[in-house]
N, C-alpha and C positions, 0 to 999 in steps of 0.2 A: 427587489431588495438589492442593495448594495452587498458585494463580497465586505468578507472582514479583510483577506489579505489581497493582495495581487491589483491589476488593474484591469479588468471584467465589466463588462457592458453590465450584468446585471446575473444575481444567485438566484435560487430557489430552492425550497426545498426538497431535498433529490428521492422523495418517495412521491411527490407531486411532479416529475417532471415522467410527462406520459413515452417522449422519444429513447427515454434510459433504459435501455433493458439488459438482460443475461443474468450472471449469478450473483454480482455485486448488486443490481436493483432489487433481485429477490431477495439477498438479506439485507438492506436497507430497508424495503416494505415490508419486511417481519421482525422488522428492530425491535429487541428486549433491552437490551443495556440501562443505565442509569441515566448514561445523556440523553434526553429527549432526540427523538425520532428529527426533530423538526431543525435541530442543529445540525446535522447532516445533510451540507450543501452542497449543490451540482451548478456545474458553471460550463456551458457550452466552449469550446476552444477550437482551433483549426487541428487537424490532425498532423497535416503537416509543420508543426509545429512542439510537436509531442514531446519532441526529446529533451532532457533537460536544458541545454545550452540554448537551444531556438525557442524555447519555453519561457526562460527568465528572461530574455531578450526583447521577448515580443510581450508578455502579460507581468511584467515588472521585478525591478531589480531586488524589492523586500520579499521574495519566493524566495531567493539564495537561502534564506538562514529559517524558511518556515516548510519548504516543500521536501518531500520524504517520497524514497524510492522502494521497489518491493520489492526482488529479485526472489527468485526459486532457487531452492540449493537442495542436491541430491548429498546425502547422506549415506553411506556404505557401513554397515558391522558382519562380520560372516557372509554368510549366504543374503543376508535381506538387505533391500533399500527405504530409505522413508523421504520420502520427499517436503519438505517444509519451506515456509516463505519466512525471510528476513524483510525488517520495515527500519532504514538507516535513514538518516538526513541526507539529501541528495548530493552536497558538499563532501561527505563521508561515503567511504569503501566498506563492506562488509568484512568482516576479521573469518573468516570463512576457517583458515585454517585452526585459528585459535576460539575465539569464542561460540562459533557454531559447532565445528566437531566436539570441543568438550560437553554443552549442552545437549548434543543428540549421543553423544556416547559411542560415535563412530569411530572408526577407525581413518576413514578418509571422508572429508568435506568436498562438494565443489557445484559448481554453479550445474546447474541442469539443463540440459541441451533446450534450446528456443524452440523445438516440434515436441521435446518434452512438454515445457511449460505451457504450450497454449493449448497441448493436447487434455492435459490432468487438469489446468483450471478451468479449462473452456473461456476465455480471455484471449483479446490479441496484445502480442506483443508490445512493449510498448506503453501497455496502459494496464498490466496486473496490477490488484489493490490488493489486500489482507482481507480484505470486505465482501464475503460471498465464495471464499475456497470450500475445497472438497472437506466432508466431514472429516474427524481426525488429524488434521494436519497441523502440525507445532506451529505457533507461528509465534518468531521470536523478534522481540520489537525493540532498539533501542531505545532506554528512558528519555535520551536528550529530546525523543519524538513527543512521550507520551508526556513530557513536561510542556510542552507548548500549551499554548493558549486556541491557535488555531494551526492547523498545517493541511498539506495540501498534499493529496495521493491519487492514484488516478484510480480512473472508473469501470474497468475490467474492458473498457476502449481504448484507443485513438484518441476520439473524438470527447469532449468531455474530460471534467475532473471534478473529485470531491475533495470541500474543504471541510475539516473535522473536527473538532477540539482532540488533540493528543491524547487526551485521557479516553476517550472514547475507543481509543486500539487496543488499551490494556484490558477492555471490555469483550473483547472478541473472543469466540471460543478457540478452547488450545492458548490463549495468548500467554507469553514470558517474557517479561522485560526484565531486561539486564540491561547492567552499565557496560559500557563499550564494545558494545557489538557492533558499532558505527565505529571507525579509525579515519 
């Protein structure tokens, strides 16, 4: 099958693709949401290649304005932390100080250390997705995402990425979209 965006030798459906594994394959193969299971697609990529800029470069230039980033941000109120994932458009910055600390009720926002994140998702760097985090975790999503048509967020790899319908994130559990959590 043809991707919808990007320029990919070829998609699949990413609960059919037997090489995808860790916690995003596991809740993609236990997908409940409204979008059918089956619109959640996986597209093989180089790893080295992963990061955004060598990303749109090499798998095409219509990713700028459809592909979506996931970043961990540690939250601080008193004595506890919560750690949550933000999902911005990759164009866009996460408002960390602004739209994240107000929604978590923190007193201080800030990105979570990279042995954090790959430790609490079990994910490598790189390739965190919203899709398959630990139970309880807020994940706040900007609408400009969950308005797409299709977008593109990676696969709790490197290697690999899932293209989704936007609305399919507002689907996730914990999920909150808000307007301009993306800046």
């Amino acid at each position: 099958m043809r991707a919808p965006v990007g320029n990919f030798e070829s998609a699949a459906p990413a609960w059919t693709v037997e090489h995808f594994t860790g916690p995003a394959a596991d809740a993609v193969r236990g997908w409940k949401g409204g979008v059918p299971r089956d619109r959640l697609l996986y597209v093989d990529t180089d790893p080295e290649k992963a990061d955004t800029a060598a990303f749109i470069e090499n798998y095409g230039e219509d990713l700028h304005g459809t592909s979506a980033n996931c970043v961990v941000v540690a939250a601080k109120r008193g004595g506890g932390r919560t750690l949550a994932a933000c999902v911005v458009l990759s164009a866009t910055r996460v408002d960390v100080n602004g739209a994240v600390r107000r929604q978590l009720e923190a007193r201080k926002a800030s990105f979570a250390p990279m042995e954090t994140a790959v430790e609490e998702t079990g994910m490598e760097y790189g390739g965190i997705t919203p899709i398959g985090l630990p139970e309880g975790w807020p994940v706040l999503v900007d609408a400009a995402v969950t308005g797409l048509p299709w977008t593109l967020i990676g696969s709790g790899r490197r290697r690999g990425k899932l293209i989704v319908p936007g609305e399919a994130l507002a689907e996730l559990p914990g999920a909150v979209v808000l307007e301009g959590l993306g800046v």
